[in-house]
N, C-alpha and C positions, 0 to 999 in steps of 0.2 A: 326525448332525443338522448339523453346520458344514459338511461337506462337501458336503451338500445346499446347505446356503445362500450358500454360496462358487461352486457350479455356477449357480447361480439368480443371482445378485447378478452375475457376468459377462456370465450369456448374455443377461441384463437390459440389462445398459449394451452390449453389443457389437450388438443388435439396434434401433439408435436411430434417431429422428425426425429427418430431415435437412430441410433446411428447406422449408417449406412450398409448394406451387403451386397457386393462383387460377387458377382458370377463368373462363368471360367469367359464368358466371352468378353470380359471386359465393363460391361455393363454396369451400371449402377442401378439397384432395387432400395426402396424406400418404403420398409415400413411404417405404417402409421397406428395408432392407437392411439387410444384416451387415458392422461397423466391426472393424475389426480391426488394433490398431498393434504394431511390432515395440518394441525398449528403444533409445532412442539410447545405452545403454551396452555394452560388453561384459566386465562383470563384474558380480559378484554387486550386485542392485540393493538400496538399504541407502537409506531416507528419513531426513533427517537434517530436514525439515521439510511438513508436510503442508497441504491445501489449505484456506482458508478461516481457519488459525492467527491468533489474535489478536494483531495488531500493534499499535505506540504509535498509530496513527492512522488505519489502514486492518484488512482483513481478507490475509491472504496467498494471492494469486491463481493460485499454482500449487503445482508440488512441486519439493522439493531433494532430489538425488541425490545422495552423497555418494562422492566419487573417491579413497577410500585418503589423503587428507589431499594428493594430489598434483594438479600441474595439467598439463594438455599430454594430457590421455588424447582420444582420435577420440570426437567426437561421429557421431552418428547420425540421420539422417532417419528420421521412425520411421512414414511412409508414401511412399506415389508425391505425386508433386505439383509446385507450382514454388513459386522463393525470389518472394516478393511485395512483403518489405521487408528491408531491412538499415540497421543501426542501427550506429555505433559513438558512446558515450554516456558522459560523466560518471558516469553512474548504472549503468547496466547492462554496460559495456565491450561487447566484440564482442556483437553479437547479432542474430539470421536470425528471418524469421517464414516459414513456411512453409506454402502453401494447399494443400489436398488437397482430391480430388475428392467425398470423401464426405459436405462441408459444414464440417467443422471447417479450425482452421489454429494449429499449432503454432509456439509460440517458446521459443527456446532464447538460455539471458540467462547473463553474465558470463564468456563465455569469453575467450580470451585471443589467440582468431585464427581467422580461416575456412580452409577447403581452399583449394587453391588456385584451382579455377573461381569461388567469391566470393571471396575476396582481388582475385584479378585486376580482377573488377567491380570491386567499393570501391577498391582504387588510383586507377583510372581516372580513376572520380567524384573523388574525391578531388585527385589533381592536377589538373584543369580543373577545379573550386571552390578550388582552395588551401586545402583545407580539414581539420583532422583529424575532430574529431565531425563528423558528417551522419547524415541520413536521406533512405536511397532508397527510389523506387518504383519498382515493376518491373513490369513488362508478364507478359503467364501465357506467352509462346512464347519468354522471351529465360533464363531459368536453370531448367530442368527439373531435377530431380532423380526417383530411382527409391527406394522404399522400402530401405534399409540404405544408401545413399549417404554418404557421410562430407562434415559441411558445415563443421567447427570441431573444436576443441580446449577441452574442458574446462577454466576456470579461475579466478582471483578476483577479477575485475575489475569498477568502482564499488561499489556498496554492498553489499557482501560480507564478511560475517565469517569466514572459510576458504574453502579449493577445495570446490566445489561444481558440480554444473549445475541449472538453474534449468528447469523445463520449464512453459510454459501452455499450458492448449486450451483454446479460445474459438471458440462456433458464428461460421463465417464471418457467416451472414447477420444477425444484430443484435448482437457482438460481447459477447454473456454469455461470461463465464470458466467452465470446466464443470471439473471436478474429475478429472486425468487419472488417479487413481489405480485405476478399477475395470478399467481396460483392460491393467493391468499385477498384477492380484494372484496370476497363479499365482508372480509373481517374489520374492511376499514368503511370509514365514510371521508370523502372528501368532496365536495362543494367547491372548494378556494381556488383562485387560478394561478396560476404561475406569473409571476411578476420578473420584470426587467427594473434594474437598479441603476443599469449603466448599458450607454453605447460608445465604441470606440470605433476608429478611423483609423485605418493602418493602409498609409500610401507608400506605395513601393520600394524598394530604393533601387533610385535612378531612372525609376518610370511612370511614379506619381506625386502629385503635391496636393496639399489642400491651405485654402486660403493664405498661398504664395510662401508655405512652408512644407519641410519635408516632415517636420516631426506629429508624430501621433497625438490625434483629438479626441479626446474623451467628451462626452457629455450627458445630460441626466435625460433621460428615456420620453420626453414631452413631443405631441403628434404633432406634427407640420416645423419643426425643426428643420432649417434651411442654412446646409454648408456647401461652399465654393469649392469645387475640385476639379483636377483633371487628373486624366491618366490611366494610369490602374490604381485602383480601391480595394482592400478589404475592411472587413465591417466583422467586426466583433460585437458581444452582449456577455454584459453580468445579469445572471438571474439566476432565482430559487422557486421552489416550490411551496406547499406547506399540505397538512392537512386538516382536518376540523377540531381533533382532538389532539392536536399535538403543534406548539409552541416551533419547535425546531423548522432547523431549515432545512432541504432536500435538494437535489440535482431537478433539474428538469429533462423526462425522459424526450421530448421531440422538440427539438427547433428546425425552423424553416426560414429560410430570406429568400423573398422575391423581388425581382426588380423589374419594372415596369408590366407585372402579372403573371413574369417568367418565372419559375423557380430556377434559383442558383446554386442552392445548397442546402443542404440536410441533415442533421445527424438524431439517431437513434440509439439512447444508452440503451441498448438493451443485451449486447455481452460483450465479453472481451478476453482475449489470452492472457497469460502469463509476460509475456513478450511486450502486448500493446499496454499494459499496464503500466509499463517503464516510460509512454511515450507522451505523458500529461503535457510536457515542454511542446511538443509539435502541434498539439490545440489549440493550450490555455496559456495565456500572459498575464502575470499580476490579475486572475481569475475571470479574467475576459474569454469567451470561447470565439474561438475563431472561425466564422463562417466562410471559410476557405481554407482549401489544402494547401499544405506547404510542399515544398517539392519534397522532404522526406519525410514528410506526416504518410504513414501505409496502416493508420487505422481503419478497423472496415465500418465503426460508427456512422465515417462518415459518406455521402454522396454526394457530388460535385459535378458540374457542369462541363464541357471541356477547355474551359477559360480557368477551372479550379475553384468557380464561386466568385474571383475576382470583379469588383465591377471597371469596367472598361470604359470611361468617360472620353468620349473623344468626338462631342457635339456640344454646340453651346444652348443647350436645354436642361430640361430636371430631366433627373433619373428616379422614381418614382420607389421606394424601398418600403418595404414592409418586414420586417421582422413577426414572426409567429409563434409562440408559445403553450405549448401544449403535455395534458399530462394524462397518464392513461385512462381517466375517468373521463376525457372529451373536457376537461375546464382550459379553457382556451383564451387567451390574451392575445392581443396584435398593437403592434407598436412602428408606424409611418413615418417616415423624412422621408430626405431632398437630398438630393449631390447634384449642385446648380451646377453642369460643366461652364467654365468660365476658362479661358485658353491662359496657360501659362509657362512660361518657361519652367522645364521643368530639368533640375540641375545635378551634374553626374554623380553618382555614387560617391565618395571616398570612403574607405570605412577607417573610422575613429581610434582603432587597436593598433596595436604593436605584432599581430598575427591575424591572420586572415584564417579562418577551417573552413575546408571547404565539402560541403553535406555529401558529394555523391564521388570521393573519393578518400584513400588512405591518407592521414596527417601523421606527420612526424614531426615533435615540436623539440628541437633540443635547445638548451641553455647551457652555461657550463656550470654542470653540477648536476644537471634535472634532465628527464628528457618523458615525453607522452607521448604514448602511441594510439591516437584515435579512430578506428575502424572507417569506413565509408559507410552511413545514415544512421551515422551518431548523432546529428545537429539534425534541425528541420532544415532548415538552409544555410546559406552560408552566413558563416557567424564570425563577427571580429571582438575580438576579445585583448584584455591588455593583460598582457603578462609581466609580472615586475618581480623581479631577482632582491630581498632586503637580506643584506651581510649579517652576518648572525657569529659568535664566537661557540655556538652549541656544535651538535654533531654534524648539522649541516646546517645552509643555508636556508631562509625562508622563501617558499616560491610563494607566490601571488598569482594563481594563474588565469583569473578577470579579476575585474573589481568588484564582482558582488559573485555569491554563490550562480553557476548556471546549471538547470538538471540539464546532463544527456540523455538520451533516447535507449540507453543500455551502459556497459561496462566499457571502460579501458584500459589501458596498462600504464602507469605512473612507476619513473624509477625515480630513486634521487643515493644521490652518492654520499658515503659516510667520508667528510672531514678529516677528521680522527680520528687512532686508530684506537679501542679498546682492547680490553686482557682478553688474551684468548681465551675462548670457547663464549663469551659474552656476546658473539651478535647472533646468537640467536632468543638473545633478549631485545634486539634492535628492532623496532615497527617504524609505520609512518603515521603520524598523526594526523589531524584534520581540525582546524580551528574553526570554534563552534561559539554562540554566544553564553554556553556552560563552561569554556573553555576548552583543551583538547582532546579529543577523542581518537581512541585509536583505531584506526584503518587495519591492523594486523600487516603480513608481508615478511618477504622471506631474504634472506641475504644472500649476495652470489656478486660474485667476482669484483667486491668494493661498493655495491649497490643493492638495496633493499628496495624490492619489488612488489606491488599491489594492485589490485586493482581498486578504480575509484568509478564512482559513477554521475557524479560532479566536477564541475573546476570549482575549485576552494583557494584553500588556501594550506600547505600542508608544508610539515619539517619531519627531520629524525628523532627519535626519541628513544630513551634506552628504559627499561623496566627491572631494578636492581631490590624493590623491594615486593615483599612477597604479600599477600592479603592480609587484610586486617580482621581480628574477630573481637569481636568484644559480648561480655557475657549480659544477657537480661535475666536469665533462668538458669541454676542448677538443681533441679527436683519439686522446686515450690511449684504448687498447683499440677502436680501428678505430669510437667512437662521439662524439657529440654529448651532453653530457647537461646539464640546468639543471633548478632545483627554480624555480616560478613560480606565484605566490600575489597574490591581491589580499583583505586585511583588512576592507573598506570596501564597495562593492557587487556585488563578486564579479567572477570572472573572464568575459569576454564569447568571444574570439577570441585567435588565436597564431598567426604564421606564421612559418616560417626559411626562411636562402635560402641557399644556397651559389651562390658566384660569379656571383650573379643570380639563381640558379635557385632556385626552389621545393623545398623538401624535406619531409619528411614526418616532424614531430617530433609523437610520441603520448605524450598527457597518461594518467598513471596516477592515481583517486585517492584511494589509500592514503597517498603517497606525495605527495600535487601536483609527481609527476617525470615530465617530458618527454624523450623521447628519441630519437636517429635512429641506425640505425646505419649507419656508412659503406658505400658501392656504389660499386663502380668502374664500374657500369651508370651511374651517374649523375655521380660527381666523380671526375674523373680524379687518379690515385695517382702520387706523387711530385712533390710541391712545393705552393707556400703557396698557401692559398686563404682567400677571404674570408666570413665568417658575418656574418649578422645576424639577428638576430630582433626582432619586432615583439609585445608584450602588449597589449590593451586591454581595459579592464577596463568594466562593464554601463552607464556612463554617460559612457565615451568618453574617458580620460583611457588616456596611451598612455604604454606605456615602450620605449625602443628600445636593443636591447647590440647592439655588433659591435668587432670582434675577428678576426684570423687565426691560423690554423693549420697545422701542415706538417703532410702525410699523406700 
């Protein structure tokens, strides 16, 4: 039976919709072909992270390969096509996106270097911008590649918790992230079924209870599990996956709840936009997945009944629930309760905050000093939140705008008004912070008419804050071991740009950052060997305050 549905489940995804062609009558034609990518590895493929994983803030938009704990291993072009972008990034370090003719286009994120035909590119660019991070565009006739081409080297660079390679596939034509994992399962073995670690209870407000309370039930995943409700219900689960060679934990790509053998709800990680990415809040609570739509949940993962997957208790009988668990290999879990309907009063809403949001319209929240402006289906539904004003003698006021961090569904506009006035030409050193358990971080943001503007995409907690000193550098290397090396950090609103120059010349010092170490290593291609030569470098930091070191060196 697996092995049926392991042959089904590929020939499934390898036979796909490539993007769509309009004829003049309107029409819609759909081609179809057979997609087929090779592994950009060449060793045993072993996921150390799978697609659509619940992140602090997003959903995780592709898959992680895991490289023996080592870095520097050949990456792989895992079709024909050409490089479209190259990226080298704070965040992702080296990194190639790759177009292929099939529709899709691959990216390959935190390696530690490209082959040499893109290196060569990126230098290039690179020295005629003076630049280390960039982002290029490329033309489809100027870096071809051929399926098994080598474009990089495996590695751990930006926001990486070990060597890994990092792989997405995203339909070129409206840029959904698709789930590259069905294209590569004869590379895995997985046997293990998906497991439930938790079920929770989420009774309405103001239209359901359970066991003579409005507040939400958790409990641990055991068959015939018998809770008292009425009303309207939803029914959440925490669950993982796993697979046979690999320790970590994964998303589970299908859950199903049926209730009394009806199906009520559905979801399929199997892609998602740029957009739906932002919308983890409208599913997941404290990583429960929510087996109902919220009225501004508009992911398409999911499928709902026209009750929204809610269960509707409004008999004094069981409601018979099944929870289902499944993963693309057919390993399959189910997990059984009860919602005794037991008749109870069930009692009005109040919400608990000092502001009401309300999901399917504009909010404008002012305070004096502060004021938000949140979109309509920013929230999944309506959200009461407490906002609290703390007096502060700094440049402004502290807002509190819940009591615990909440994500929104996208972006808002947050102002807050400067206090005091500072020396002129100084607020365009002024940002808005965001208190973080690192302490604060800055938000960036612009000043205008007494108020500094940003957007956020949480309620935090945020003030004013002014950025008067400029980066810090501090030396590890001047020449010893044929290299340049400085650690360079800004505390305040972060680091903008860097340049070094030997003997006038532009060089090419790359920011690590694990590390915030930058480094060049010497070329006799570029600084001539034997005798003193002269370095400088230039920091400036996001609001333009600059620090400059120089210094000589023999080499």
């Amino acid at each position: 039976m697996k092995k049926w549905y392991l042959i089904a489940a590929t020939l499934l995804l390898q036979i796909q919709s490539v993007p769509a062609i309009h004829n003049k009558s309107g029409n819609v034609k759909v081609c179809r072909k057979v997609i087929s990518f090779t592994p950009p590895l060449r060793i045993p493929l072993i996921l150390s992270g799978s697609f659509g994983e619940l992140r602090p803030s997003h959903f995780h938009g592709g898959i992680d390969f895991k490289t023996d704990g080592k870095t520097g291993l050949p990456v792989y072009s895992i079709a024909d096509g050409y490089v479209s972008k190259i990226f080298v990034s704070y965040g992702s370090g080296y990194m190639v996106h790759i177009t292929h003719p099939n529709g899709y286009t691959s990216i390959y994120r935190h390696m530690i270097g490209f082959s040499p035909a893109v290196m060569n590119y990126t230098l290039n660019y690179q020295y005629r911008h003076q630049t280390d991070q960039c982002e290029i565009t490329l033309k489809p006739n100027e870096l071809r590649v051929r399926q098994g081409d080598q474009i990089g080297f495996s590695g751990n660079e930006g926001f990486s918790m070990g060597p890994h390679l990092h792989l997405d596939l995203y339909r070129t034509d409206n840029g959904d992230f698709v789930d590259p994992t069905p294209f590569f399962m004869s590379h895995f073995k997985d046997t293990r079924k998906p497991q439930a670690t938790g079920i929770r209870l989420f009774p309405q407000h103001g239209t359901g209870i359970i066991g003579g309370r409005t507040d939400q039930v958790s409990f641990y995943p055991a068959n015939g599990k018998i809770i008292k409700g009425w009303g309207w219900i939803g029914v959440g689960v925490k669950c993982h996956d796993y697979q046979d060679a690999s320790y970590s934990q994964h998303g589970v790509r299908y859950v199903s709840l049926y209730v009394d053998g009806k199906l009520k709800c559905s979801t399929n990680m199997a892609c998602f936009s740029r957009t739906e990415n932002l919308m983890k809040s409208a599913w997941v609570e404290e990583n429960f997945e929510k087996m109902y739509r919220e009225p501004g949940n508009r992911m398409r993962i999911m499928k709902a009944d026209p009750q929204r997957g809610l269960v509707f208790v409004n008999q004094e009988r069981d409601y018979k629930c099944q929870l289902v668990l499944r993963d693309l290999y057919g390993n399959e879990s189910k997990y059984n309760f009860v919602i005794r309907g037991r008749k109870q009063i069930v009692p009005q809403w109040k919400y608990s905050g000092n502001v009401l949001i309300h999901w399917n319209r504009i909010n404008i929240i002012s305070r004096p000093g502060v004021q938000v402006i949140i979109p309509k289906l920013m929230v999944p539904n309506d959200l009461s939140i407490h906002l609290q004003v703390h007096a502060s003698t700094g440049l402004s006021d502290v807002y509190q705008l819940d009591n615990q961090p909440t994500l929104l569904l996208g972006s808002c506009e947050l102002q807050i008004r400067l206090k005091h006035p500072v020396p002129q030409g100084d607020e365009r050193k002024l940002y808005i912070a965001s208190q973080s358990p690192m302490g604060w971080k800055s938000c960036g943001g612009i000043y205008r008419n007494g108020f500094v503007i940003t957007k956020i995409e949480k309620l935090g907690t945020y003030k004013l804050m002014i950025d008067n000193t400029p980066p810090k550098i501090s030396v590890l290397s001047m020449g010893a071991g044929s290299r340049l090396a400085f650690i360079v950090g800004d505390s305040g609103s972060g680091l903008r740009s860097y340049r070094g120059f030997v003997d006038g010349k532009f060089v090419l010092l790359h920011l690590r950052r694990q590390s915030n170490k930058m480094e060049y290593k010497l070329s006799e291609a570029q600084v001539k060997r034997g005798g003193i030569h002269k370095f400088e470098l230039i920091a400036v930091d996001n609001v333009g305050n600059v620090s400059t070191y120089k210094n000589s060196f023999r080499w």
